[in-house]
C-alpha beads as a LAMMPS data file, in Angstrom:
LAMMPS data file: protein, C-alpha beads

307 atoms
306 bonds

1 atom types
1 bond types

-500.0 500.0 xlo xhi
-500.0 500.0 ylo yhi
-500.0 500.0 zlo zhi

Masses

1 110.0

Atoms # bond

1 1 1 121.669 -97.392 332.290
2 1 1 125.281 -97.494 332.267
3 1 1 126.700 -100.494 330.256
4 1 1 129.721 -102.709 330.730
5 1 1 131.356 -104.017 327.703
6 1 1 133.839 -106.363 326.701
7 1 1 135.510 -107.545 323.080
8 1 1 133.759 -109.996 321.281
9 1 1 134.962 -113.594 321.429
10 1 1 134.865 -113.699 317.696
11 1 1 138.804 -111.842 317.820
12 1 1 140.484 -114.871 318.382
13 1 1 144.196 -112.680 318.334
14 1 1 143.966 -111.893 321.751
15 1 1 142.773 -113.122 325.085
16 1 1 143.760 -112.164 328.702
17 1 1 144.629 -115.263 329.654
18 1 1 145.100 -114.624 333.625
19 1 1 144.988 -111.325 335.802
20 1 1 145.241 -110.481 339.647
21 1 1 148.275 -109.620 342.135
22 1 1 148.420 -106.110 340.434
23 1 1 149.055 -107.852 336.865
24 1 1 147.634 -109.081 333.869
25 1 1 148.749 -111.881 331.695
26 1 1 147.721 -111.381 328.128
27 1 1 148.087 -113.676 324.717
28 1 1 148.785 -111.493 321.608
29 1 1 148.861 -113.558 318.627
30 1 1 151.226 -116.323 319.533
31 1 1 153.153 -114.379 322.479
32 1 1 151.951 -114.542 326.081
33 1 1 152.432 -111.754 328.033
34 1 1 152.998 -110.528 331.608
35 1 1 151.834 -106.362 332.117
36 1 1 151.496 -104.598 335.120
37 1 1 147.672 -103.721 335.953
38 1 1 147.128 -101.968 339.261
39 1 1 143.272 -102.112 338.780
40 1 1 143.744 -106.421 338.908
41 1 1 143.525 -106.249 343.280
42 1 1 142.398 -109.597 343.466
43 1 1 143.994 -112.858 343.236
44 1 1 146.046 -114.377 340.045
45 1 1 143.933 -117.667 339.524
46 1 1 147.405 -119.562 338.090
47 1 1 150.005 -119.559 339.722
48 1 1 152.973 -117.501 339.827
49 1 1 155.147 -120.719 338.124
50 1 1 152.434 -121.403 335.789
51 1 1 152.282 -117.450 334.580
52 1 1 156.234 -117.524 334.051
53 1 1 156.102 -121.075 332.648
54 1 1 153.779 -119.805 329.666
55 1 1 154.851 -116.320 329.238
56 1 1 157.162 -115.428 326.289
57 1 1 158.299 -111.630 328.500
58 1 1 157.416 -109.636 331.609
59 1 1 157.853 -106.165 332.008
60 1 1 159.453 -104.755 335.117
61 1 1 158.391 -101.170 336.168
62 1 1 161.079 -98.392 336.868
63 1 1 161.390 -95.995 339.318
64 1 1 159.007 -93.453 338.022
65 1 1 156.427 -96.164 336.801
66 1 1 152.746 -95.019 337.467
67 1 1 153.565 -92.111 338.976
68 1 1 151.334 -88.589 338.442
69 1 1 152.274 -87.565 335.220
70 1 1 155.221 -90.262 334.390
71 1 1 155.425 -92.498 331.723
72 1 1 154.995 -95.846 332.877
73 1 1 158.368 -96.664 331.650
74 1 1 160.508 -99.586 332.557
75 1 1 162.117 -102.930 330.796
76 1 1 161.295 -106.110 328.987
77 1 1 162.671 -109.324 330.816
78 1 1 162.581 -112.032 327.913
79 1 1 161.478 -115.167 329.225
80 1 1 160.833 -116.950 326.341
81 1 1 161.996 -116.697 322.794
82 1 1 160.288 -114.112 320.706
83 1 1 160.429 -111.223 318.391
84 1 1 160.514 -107.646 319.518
85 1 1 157.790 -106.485 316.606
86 1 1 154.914 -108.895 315.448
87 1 1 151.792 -108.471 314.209
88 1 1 147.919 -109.716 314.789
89 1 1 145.078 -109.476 312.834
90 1 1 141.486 -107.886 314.186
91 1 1 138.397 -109.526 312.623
92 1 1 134.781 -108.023 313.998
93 1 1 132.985 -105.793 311.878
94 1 1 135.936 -104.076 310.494
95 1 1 138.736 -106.272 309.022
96 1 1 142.492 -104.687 309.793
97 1 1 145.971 -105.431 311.295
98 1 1 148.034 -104.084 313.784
99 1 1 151.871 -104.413 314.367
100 1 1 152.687 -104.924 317.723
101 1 1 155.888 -104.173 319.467
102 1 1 157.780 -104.150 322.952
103 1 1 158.151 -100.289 323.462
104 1 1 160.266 -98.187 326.022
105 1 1 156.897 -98.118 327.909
106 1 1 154.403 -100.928 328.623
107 1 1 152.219 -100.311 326.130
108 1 1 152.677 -102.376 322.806
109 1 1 150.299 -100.973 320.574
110 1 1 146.921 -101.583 320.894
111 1 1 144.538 -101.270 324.119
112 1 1 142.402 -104.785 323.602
113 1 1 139.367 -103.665 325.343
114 1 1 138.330 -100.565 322.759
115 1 1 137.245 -103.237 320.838
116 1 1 133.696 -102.138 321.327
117 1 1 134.017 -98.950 320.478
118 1 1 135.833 -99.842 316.937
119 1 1 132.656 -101.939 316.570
120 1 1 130.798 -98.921 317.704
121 1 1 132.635 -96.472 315.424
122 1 1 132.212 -98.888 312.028
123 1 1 128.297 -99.398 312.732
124 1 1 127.899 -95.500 313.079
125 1 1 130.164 -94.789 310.218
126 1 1 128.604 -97.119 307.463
127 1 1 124.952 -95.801 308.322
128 1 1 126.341 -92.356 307.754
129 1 1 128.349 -93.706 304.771
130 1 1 125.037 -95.483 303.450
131 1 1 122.871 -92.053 303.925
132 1 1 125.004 -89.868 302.231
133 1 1 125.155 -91.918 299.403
134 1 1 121.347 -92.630 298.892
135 1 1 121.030 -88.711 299.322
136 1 1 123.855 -88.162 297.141
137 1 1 126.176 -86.362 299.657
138 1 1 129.667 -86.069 300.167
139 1 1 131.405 -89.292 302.569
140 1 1 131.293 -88.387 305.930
141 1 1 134.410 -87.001 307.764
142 1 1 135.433 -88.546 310.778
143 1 1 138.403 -86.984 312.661
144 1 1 139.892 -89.366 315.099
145 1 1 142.170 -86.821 317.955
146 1 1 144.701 -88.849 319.822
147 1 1 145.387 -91.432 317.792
148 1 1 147.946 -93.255 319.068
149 1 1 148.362 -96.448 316.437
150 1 1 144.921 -96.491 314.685
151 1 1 142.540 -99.121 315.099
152 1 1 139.935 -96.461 315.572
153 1 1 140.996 -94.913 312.215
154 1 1 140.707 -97.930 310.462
155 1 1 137.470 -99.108 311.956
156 1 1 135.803 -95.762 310.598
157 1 1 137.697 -95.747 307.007
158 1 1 136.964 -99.736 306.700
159 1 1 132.876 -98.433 306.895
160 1 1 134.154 -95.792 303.871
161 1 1 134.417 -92.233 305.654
162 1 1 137.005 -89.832 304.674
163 1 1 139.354 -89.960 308.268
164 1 1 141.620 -87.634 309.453
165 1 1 144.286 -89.399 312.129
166 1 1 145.578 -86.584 314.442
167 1 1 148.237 -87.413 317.151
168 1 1 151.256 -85.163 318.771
169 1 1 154.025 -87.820 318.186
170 1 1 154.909 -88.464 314.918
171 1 1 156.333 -91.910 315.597
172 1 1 152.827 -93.700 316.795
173 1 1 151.389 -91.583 313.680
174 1 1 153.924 -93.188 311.383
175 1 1 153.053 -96.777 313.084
176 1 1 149.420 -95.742 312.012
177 1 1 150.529 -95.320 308.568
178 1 1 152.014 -98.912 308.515
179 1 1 148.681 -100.566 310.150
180 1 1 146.390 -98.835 307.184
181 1 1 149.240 -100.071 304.883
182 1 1 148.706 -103.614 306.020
183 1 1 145.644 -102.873 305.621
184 1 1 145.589 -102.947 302.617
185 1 1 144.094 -99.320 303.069
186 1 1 144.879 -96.283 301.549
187 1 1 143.400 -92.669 302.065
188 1 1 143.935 -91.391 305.699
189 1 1 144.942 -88.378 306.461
190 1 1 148.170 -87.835 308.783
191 1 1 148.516 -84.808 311.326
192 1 1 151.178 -84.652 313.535
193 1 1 149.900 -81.078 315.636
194 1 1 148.262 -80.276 319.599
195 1 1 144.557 -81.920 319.915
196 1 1 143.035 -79.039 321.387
197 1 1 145.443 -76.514 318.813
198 1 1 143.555 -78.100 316.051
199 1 1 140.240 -78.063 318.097
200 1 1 140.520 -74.119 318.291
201 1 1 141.578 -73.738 314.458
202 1 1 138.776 -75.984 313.244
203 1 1 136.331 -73.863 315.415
204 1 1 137.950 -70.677 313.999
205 1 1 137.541 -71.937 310.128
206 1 1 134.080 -73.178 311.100
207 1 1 134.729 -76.787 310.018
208 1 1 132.108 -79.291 310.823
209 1 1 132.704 -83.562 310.931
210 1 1 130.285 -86.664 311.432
211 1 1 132.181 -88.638 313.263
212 1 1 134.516 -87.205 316.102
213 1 1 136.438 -90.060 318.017
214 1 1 138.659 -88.668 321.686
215 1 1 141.144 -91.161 323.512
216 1 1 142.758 -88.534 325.600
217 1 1 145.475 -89.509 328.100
218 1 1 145.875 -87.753 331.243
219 1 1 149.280 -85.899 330.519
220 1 1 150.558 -85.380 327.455
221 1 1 152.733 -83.418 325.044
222 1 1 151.863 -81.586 321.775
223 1 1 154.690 -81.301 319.013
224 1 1 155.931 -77.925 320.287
225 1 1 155.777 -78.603 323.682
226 1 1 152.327 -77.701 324.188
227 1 1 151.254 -79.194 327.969
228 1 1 148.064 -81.646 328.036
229 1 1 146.577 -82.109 331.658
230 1 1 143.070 -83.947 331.477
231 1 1 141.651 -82.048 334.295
232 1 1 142.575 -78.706 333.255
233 1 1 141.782 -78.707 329.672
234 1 1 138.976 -81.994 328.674
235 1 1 136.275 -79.338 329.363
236 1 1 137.406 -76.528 327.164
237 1 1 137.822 -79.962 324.661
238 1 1 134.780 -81.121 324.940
239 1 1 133.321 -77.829 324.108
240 1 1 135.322 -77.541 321.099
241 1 1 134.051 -80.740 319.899
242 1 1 130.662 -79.627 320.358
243 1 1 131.296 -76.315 318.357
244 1 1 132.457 -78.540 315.079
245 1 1 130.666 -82.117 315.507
246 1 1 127.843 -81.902 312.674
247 1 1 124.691 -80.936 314.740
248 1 1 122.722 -84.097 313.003
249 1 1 123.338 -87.463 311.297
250 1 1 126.712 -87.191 313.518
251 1 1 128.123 -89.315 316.473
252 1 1 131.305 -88.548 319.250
253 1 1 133.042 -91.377 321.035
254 1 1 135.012 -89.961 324.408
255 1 1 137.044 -92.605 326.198
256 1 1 138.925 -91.616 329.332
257 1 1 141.611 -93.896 331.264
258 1 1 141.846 -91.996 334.102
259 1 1 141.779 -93.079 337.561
260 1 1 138.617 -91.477 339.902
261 1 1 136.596 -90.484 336.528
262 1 1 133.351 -92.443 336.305
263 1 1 131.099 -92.909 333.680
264 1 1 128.753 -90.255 335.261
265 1 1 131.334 -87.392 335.496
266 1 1 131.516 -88.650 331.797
267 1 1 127.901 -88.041 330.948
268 1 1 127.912 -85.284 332.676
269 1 1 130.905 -83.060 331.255
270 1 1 129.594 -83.970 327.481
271 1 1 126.118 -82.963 328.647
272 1 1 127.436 -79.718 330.218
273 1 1 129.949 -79.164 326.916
274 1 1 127.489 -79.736 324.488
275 1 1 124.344 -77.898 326.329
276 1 1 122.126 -81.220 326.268
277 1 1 118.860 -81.175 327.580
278 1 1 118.417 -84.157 330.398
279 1 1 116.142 -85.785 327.818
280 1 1 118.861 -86.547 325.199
281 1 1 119.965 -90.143 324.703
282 1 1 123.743 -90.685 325.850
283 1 1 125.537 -94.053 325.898
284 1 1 128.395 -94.604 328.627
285 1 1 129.639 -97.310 330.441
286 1 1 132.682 -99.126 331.294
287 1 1 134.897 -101.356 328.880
288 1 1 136.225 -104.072 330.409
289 1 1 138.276 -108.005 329.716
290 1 1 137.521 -110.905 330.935
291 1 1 139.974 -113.265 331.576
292 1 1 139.359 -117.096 331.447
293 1 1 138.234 -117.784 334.588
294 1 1 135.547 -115.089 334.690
295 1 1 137.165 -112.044 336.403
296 1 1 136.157 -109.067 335.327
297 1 1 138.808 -105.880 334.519
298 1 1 137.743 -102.608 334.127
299 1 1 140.109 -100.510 332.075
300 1 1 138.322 -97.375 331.129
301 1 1 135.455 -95.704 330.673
302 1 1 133.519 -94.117 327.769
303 1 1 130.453 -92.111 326.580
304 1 1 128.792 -92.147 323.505
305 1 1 126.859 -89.641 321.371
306 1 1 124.809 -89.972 318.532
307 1 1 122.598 -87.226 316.578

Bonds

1 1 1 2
2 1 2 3
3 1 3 4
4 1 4 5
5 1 5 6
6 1 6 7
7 1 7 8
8 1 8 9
9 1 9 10
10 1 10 11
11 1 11 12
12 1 12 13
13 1 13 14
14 1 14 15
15 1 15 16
16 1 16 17
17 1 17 18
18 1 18 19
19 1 19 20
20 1 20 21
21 1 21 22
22 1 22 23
23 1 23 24
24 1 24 25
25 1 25 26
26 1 26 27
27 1 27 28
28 1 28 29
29 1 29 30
30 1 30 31
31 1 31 32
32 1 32 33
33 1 33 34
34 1 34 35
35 1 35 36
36 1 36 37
37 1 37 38
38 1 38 39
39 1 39 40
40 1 40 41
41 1 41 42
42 1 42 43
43 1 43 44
44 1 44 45
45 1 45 46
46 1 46 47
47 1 47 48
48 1 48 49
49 1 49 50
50 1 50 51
51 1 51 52
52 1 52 53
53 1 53 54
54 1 54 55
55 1 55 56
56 1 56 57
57 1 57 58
58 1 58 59
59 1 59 60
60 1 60 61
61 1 61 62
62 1 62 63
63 1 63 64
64 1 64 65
65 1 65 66
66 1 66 67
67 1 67 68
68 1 68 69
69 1 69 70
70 1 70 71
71 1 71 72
72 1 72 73
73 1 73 74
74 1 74 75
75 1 75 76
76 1 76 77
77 1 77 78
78 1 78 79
79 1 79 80
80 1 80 81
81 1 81 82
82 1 82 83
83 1 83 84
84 1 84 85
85 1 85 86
86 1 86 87
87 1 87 88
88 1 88 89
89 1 89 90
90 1 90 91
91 1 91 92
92 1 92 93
93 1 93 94
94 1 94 95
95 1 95 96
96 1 96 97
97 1 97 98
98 1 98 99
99 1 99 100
100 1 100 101
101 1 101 102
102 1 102 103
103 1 103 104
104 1 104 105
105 1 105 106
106 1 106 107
107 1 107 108
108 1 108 109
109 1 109 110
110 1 110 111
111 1 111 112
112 1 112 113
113 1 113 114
114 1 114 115
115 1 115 116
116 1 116 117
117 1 117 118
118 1 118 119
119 1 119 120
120 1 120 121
121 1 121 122
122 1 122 123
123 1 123 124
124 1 124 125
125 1 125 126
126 1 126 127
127 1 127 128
128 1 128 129
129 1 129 130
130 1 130 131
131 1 131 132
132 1 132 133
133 1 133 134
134 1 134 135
135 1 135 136
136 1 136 137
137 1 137 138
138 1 138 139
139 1 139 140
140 1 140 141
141 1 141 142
142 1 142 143
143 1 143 144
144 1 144 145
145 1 145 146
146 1 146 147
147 1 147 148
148 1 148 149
149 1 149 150
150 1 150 151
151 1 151 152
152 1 152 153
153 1 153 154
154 1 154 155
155 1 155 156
156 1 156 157
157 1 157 158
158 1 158 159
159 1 159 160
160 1 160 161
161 1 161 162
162 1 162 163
163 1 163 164
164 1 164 165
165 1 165 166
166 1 166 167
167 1 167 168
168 1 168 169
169 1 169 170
170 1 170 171
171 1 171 172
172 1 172 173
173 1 173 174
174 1 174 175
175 1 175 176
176 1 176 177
177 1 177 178
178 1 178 179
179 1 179 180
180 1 180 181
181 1 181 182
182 1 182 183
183 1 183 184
184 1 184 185
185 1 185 186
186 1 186 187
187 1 187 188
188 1 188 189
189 1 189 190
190 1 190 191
191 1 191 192
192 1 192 193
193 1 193 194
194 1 194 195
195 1 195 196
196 1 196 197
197 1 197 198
198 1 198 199
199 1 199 200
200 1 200 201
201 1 201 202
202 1 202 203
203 1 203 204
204 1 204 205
205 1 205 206
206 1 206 207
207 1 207 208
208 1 208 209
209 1 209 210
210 1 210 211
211 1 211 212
212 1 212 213
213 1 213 214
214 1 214 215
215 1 215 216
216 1 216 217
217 1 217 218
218 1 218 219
219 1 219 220
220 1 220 221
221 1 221 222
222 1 222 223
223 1 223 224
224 1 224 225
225 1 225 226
226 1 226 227
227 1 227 228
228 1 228 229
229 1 229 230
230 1 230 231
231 1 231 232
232 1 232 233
233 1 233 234
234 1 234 235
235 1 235 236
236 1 236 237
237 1 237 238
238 1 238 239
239 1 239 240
240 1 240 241
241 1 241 242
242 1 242 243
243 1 243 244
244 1 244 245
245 1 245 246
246 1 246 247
247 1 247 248
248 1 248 249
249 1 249 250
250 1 250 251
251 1 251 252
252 1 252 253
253 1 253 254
254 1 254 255
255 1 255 256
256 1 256 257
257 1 257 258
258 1 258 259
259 1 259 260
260 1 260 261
261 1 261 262
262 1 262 263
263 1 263 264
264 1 264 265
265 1 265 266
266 1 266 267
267 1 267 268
268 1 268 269
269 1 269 270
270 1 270 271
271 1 271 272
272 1 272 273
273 1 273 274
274 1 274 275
275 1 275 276
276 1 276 277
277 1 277 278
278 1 278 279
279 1 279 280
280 1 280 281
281 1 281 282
282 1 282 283
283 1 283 284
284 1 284 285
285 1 285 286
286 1 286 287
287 1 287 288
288 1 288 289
289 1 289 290
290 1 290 291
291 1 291 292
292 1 292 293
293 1 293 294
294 1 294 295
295 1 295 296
296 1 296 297
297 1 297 298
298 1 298 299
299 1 299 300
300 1 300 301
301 1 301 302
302 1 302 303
303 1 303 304
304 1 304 305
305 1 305 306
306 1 306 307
């Protein structure tokens, strides 16, 4: 049964405050605010001169924004006071920080609703952390590809695995550095290098990992140039995964963004990639906010494995 989830209530550092009208108004620590959000088709519940009377900054689209393979790039109006970097604190399961910041782009450093899969990833990883230990193993090694700022990373070396942070721009991989710092974490390994590059070089060298964690967007860049294109290259990804993801006392966590994937085109390319029989157990849903008069966003979809 495919699940919906949403971020506990518990992280009291963020809240979507408001969404509709193709936007989403958003609290992040002690700063409101205003993001585009073309999935938000319904109507804003405040209105227009509440939204701009409590929001610190609004971000205005450009030219190119949401186009097929642009960068959703555009410009901060500040409508309140505020700084440009700040940080908030996330408090489930695993304990870390995250600096936030008012990029080129409309991102700002953390997607809220993968809360549930950090929560996912930290439960998995301390039972494999807890295992190992009583059978006197090595730690587990969890390789987290697309990175991006690393609250994933964190969640799975809070629960004590040996984590490997992989990501194609070394910027967002140095802003990962300064969350573990924060931290108050230490021990994370840093790659700057192509997903799939390092896919086909583990496969070669016959490396296995218990924990594999994929956020891939749907264009990208490697390092070198290398070209990412979801729909031409997830599959060959997926089956890459499958070739070094420990074939027991393992899980993978696959979240996609993309517009027109489901979370049965999910199941279905991880079942396909990793030659499941229609009897094994797969979790995928939807991850979702809810703002705080009850309406529901979807954001993205994921799918869930566990051996």
């Amino acid at each position: 049964m495919m699940k919906v989830e949403f971020p506990s209530s518990v992280w009291s550092d963020y809240a979507l405050v408001d969404s509709g009208n193709g936007e989403k108004l958003e609290r992040f620590g002690k700063y409101l605010l205003i993001r585009p959000e073309p999935k938000a088709l319904w109507d804003k519940t405040l209105s227009e001169k509440e939204w701009l009377a409590r929001a610190h900054v609004r971000f205005k689209p450009g030219a190119g924004f949401a186009r097929a393979g642009k960068e959703d790039s555009g410009t901060w109006e500040k409508l309140r006071r505020m700084d440009d970097q700040w940080w908030i604190s996330y408090a489930g399961g695993p304990k870390f920080r995250l600096r936030l910041g008012l990029t080129a782009f409309k991102h700002v450093g953390v997607f809220p609703e993968q809360a549930p899969n950090w929560e996912y990833i930290y439960r998995n990883t301390s039972e494999l952390v807890r295992n190992a230990a009583a059978a006197g193993a090595p730690k587990p090694r969890v390789l987290n590809l697309f990175a991006y700022t690393g609250a994933a990373s964190l969640a799975a070396r809070a629960a004590g695995a040996d984590v490997t942070h992989l990501d194609s721009v070394r910027q967002v991989v140095t802003w990962a550095h300064e969350n573990q710092d924060a931290s108050s974490m230490d021990g994370i390994r840093w790659i700057v290098d192509d997903a799939l590059k390092f896919v086909r070089r583990e496969v070669r060298r016959g490396n296995t990992w218990q924990g594999i964690i994929l956020d891939p967007p749907a264009y990208g860049h490697g390092p070198d140039g290398e070209k990412w294109k979801l729909d031409e290259l997830l599959n060959e990804m997926l089956k890459g995964v499958s070739s070094i993801l420990a074939p027991e006392n393992s899980f993978m966590v696959l979240n996609l963004y993309s517009n027109g994937y489901s979370a049965l085109l999910g199941e279905t390319l991880v079942r396909q990639a990793f030659s499941l029989p229609a009897t094994a157990s797969l979790e995928s849903g939807e991850l979702a906010l809810a703002d705080s008069f009850g309406k529901a966003l979807p954001l993205s979809i994921f799918v869930r494995l566990r051996r």
